[in-house]
TISEDREN-428347 format. One record per residue (C-alpha): x, y negated, z negated. Coordinates in steps of 0.02 Angstrom, whole numbers, padded with zeros to 5 digits, always signed. Each point is the difference from the previous one (the first is absolute). Example, Ala and Ser with C-alpha at 12.3 -4.5 7.8 and 13.67 -1.06 7.14 Angstrom:
2
+00615+00225-00390+00069-00172+00033
***
This chain:
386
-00034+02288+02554+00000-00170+00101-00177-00035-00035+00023+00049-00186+00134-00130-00008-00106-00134+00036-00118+00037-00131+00123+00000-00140-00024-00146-00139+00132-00118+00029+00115-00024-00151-00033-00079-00163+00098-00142+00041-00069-00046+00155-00174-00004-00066+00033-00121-00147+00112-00097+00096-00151-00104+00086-00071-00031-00185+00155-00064-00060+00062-00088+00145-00005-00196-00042+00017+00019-00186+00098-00162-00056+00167+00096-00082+00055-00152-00083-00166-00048-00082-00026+00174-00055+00158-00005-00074-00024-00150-00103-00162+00068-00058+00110+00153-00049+00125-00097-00103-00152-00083-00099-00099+00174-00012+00162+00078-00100+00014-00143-00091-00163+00011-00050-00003+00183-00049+00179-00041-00104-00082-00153-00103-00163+00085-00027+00082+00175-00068+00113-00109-00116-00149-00131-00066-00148+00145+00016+00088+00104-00122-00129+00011-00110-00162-00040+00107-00039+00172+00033-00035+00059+00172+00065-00187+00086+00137+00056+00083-00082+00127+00071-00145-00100+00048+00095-00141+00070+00085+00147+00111-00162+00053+00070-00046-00161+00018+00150-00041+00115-00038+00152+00103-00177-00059+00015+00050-00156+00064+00131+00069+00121-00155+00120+00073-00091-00172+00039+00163-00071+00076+00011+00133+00115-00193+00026+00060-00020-00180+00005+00165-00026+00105-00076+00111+00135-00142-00125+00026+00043-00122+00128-00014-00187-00026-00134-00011+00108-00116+00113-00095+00035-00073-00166-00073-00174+00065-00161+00112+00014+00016+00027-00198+00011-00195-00018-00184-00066+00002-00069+00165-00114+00124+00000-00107-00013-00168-00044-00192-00008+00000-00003+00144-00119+00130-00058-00126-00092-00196-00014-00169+00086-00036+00088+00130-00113+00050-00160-00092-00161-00082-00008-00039+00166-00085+00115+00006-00122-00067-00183-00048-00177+00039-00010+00006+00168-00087+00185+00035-00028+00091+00126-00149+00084-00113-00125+00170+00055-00086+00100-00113-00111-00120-00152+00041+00053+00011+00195-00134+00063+00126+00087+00075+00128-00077+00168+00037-00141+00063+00068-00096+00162+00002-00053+00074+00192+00011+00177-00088+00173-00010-00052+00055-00156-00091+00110-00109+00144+00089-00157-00031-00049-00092+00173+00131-00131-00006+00146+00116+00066-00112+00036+00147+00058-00193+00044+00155+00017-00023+00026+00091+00178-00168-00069+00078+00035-00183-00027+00147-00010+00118-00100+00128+00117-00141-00120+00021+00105-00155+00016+00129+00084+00148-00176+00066+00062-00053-00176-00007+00150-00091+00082+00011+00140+00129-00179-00057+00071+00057-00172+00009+00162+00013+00073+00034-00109+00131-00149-00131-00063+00054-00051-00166-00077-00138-00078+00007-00086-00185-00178+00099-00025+00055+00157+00025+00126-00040-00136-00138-00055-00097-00099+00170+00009+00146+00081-00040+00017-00114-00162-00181+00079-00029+00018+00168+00021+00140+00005-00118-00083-00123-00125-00144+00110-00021+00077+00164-00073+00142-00090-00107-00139-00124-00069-00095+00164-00042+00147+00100-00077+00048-00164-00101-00174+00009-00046+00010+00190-00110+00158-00067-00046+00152+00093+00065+00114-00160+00062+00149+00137+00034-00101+00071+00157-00075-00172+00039+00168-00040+00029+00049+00139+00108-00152-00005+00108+00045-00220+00006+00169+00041+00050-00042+00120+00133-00136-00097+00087+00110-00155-00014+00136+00097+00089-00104+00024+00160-00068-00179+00012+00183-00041-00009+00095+00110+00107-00174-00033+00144+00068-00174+00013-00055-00122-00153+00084-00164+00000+00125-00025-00119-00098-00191-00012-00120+00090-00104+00075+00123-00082+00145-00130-00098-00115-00118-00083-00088+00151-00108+00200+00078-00041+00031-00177-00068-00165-00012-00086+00033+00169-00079+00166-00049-00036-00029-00156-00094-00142+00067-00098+00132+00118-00040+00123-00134-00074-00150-00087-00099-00048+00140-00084+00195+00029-00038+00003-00191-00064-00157+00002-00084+00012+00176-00067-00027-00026-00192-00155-00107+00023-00089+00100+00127+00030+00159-00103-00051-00063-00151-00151+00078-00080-00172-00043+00049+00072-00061+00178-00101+00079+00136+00051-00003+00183-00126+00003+00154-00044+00145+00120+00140+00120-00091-00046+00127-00150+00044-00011-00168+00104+00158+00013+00086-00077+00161+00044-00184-00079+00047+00111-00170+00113+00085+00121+00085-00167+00073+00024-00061-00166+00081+00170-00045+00120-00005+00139+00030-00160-00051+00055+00006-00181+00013+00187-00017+00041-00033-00201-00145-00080-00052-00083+00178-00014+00141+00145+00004-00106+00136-00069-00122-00044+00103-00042-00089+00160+00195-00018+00042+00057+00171-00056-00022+00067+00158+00114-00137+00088+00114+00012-00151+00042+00171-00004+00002-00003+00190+00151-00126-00006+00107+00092-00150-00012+00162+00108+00062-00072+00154+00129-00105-00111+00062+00151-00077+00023+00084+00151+00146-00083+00042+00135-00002+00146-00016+00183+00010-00130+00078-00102-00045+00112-00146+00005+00134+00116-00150+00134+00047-00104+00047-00157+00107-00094-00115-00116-00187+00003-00042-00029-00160-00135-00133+00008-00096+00133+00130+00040+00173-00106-00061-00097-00190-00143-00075+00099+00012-00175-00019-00032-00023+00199-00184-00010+00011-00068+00081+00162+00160+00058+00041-00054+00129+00112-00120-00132+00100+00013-00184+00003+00168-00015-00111+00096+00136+00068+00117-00108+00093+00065-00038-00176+00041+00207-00046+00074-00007+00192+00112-00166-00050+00039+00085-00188+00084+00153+00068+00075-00039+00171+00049-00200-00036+00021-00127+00148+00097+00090+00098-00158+00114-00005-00097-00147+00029+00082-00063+00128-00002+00180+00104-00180-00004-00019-00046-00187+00047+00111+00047+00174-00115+00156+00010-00157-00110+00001+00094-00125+00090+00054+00111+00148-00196+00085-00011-00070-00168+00026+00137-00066+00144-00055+00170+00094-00178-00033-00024+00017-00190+00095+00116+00082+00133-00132+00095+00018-00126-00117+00033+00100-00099+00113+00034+00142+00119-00189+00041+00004-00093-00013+00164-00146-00051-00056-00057-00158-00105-00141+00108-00094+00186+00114-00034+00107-00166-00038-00130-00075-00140-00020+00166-00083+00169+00067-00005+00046-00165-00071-00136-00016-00151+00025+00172-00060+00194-00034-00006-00035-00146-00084-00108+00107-00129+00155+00099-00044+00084-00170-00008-00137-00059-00135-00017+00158-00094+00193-00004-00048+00031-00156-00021-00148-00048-00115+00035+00141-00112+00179-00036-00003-00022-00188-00054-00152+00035-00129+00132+00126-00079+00143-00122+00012-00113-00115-00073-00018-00112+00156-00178+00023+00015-00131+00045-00087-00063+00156-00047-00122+00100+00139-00042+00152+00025+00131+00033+00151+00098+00177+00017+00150+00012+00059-00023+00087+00163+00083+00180+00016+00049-00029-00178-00150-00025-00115-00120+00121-00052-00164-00001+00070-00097+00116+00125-00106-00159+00102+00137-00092+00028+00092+00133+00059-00110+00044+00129-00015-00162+00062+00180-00019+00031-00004+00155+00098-00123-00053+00085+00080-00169+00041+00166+00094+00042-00094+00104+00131-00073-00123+00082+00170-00077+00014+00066+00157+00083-00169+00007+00115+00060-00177+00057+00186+00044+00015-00046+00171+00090-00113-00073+00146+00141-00133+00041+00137+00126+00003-00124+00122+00102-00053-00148+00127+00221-00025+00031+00020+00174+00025
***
């Protein structure tokens, strides 16, 4: 009986409690609070899209699959991932510009035997090669090494500008400038291009009618980008067309109120005057029906998500773990807030979801991937202090 004993399986608890053990609670439970507001905001504006809520469901328990494989990978492996991954996704690029698939004059995808859009690949692999990077060098920094970093990332966002999608340029830009930063970049260099930026910003303002006027052409950006400037702009000088999108936006959010319509009951979303309202614009349906207190509850969500994510990376005990948790906070960080201010009308109009929120299957998965790597970071610290 003794020896019988000893063979018995040990409970179910007991065996999943080394899986879960180091799973950041209050991270997962931000992620919760934006996953239900997702599924709420995309069963309301999705009435009529068919299958989308469903999908975007699936989707969400796709990307919590990749959370959880990917958060049992320890830090130390993923830096193994860094060189590959990145090597794969620059010449998956280089593909798409030599013999790429076209779609609405972009050329973004690429056919290895199923058609891929190699840009998201970056997304993740950009800050993996730049913590990789750092983590080499730590201890013998020099202004070259920032240099080569400036490199690496130049390379992929120059070819992603290139197809043209400036929404994931941006993301990958903002991720690989998140590592330099947080690996120790003076703040001597990084003011003088913020004011640069910001007083191109205030001519353009000031100078607005002339450099939008017909016929005016502006260097290195597309005609679809400066039309989209312009747009942002002076919204009115087109309001069926280039600035209905920002329009609409606006009178949804407006109408929204202290308070809200109130779930199903947004008007803008349910006649369909909210264009993309189940993708890029669906921050105005979520504004329509749940108003600024809504608002409000859901900027703290991303808020709190994003303070966990740089706690995070400051309790990390490694720098590879430091850069990486920090960049892929600071993608959530991006993600929301550019969507939120091209909606508002703040900024122009890119292809950025909403994350948790939006509809969209890649970008889902890459923000469960991101989120498990977060946990994989906050997992080995809390196993290394136990």
């Amino acid at each position: 009986m003794q020896m019988a004993a000893v063979f018995d399986k040990p409970p179910l608890r007991n065996r999943l409690l080394p899986v879960l053990q180091g799973f950041d609670g209050p991270l997962a439970f931000a992620v919760f609070l934006l996953a239900c507001a997702g599924l709420l905001t995309m069963y309301s504006s999705g009435f009529d899209h068919g299958t989308r809520f469903a999908d975007h469901g699936r989707n969400m328990v796709l990307a919590g699959v990749i959370l959880f494989v990917v958060a049992q990978i320890p830090p130390q492996r993923l830096m193994v991932f860094a060189v590959p991954l990145y090597t794969v996704g620059v010449a998956l690029l280089i593909a798409v510009a030599v013999m790429g698939v076209t779609k609405k004059g972009a050329k973004r995808w690429v056919n290895v035997g199923v058609v891929i859009q190699p840009s998201e690949i970056l997304k993740i692999a950009m800050p993996l090669m730049l913590s990789w990077w750092f983590q080499k060098r730590e201890g013998q920094l020099r202004p070259l090494d920032f240099v080569v970093a400036a490199l690496l990332l130049a390379v992929p966002v120059g070819l992603i500008m290139k197809q043209p999608d400036l929404g994931t340029a941006l993301l990958v830009l903002s991720a690989g400038i998140s590592v330099i930063f947080f690996a120790g970049l003076s703040w001597k260099l990084i003011v003088p291009p913020l004011v640069l930026g910001l007083g191109v910003v205030v001519l353009v303002v000031m100078f607005e009618p002339r450099i939008c006027a017909e016929g005016v052409r502006w260097p290195i950006l597309h005609d679809y980008q400066q039309q989209r400037i312009c747009t942002l702009l002076d919204p009115s000088k087109d309001p069926l067309g280039k600035g209905f999108h920002i329009i609409q936006g606006m009178i949804a959010i407006g109408s929204g109120g202290m308070f809200g319509k109130g779930f199903m009951q947004g008007t803008q979303t349910h006649l369909e005057f909210i264009p993309e309202r189940t993708t890029d614009f669906i921050f105005a349906a979520f504004s329509e029906e749940f108003g600024l207190v809504g608002n409000a509850c859901l900027i703290l969500a991303f808020l709190f998500l994003v303070l966990r994510g740089l706690a995070i990376a400051l309790d990390a005990s490694t720098l590879f773990s430091r850069l990486l948790a920090g960049s892929v906070t600071m993608i959530f960080f991006t993600y929301a807030f550019v969507n939120m201010g091209m909606v508002s009308g703040i900024l122009p109009v890119v292809g950025v979801p909403l994350p948790f929120i939006s509809y969209g299957g890649t970008a889902m998965v890459t923000l469960g991937l991101g989120l498990g790597i977060l946990m994989s970071i906050a997992k080995a610290r809390r196993l290394v202090q136990s």
